[in-house]
N, C-alpha and C positions, 0 to 999 in steps of 0.2 A: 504494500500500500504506500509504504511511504517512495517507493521510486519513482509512481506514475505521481507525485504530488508537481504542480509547478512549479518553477524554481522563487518565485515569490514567496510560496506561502510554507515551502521547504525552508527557505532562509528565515521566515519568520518562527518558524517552530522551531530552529536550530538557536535563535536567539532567546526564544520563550527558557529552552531549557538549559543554556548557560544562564542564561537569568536566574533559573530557578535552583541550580548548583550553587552558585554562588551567593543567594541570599541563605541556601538552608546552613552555607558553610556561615558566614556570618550570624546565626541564630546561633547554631551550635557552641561557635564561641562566646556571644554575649551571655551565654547561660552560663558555659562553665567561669568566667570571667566572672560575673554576678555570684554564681555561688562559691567562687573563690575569695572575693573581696569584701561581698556585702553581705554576705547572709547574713553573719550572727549582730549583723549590728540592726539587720531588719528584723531579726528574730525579737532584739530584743523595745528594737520601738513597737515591733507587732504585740508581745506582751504587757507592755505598758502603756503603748497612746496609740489605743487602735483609729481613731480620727487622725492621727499622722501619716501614721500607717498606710491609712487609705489613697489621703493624697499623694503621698509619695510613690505608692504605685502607679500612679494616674500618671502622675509625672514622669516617671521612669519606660514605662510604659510610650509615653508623646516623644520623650527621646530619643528613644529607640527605634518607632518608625523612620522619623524623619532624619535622624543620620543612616541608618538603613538605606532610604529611600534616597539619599547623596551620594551615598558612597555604592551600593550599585548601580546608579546612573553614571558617577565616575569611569566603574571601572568598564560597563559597555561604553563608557565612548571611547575607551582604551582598544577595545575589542572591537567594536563598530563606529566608525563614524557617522554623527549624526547627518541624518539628510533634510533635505525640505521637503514637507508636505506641500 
């Protein structure tokens, strides 16, 4: 299936799934990074000011996509240059 695809939408599924390699590698490290640096200090604002708690994930969370979402734009343009629609 994927040979008779056109080379368009071949190139766009080829970039779909470096796309998707490389943010699941960026997940995997923000996780172990997080549970390397932060845990026990979220552990322990989780135990005591769970309305810290809260926002802090929110926030940690809004961080993560949007550098996420920079820095795999970076590195496709490293990989692809952007074109014009």
């Amino acid at each position: 299936m994927v040979c008779s695809m056109k080379p368009e939408v071949r190139r766009s599924v080829m970039v779909f799934l470096i796309e998707l390699v490389v943010y699941a590698g960026l997940v995997t490290g923000y996780f172990f990074l997080v549970l390397t640096f932060l845990a026990d200090w979220l552990n322990r604002i989780f135990e005591t000011q769970r309305q810290l708690y809260a926002a802090l994930a929110l926030v940690l969370i809004i961080i993560q996509g949007v550098l996420f979402e920079a820095l795999t734009r970076f590195l496709l343009s490293l990989v692809k240059p952007r074109t014009e629609d």
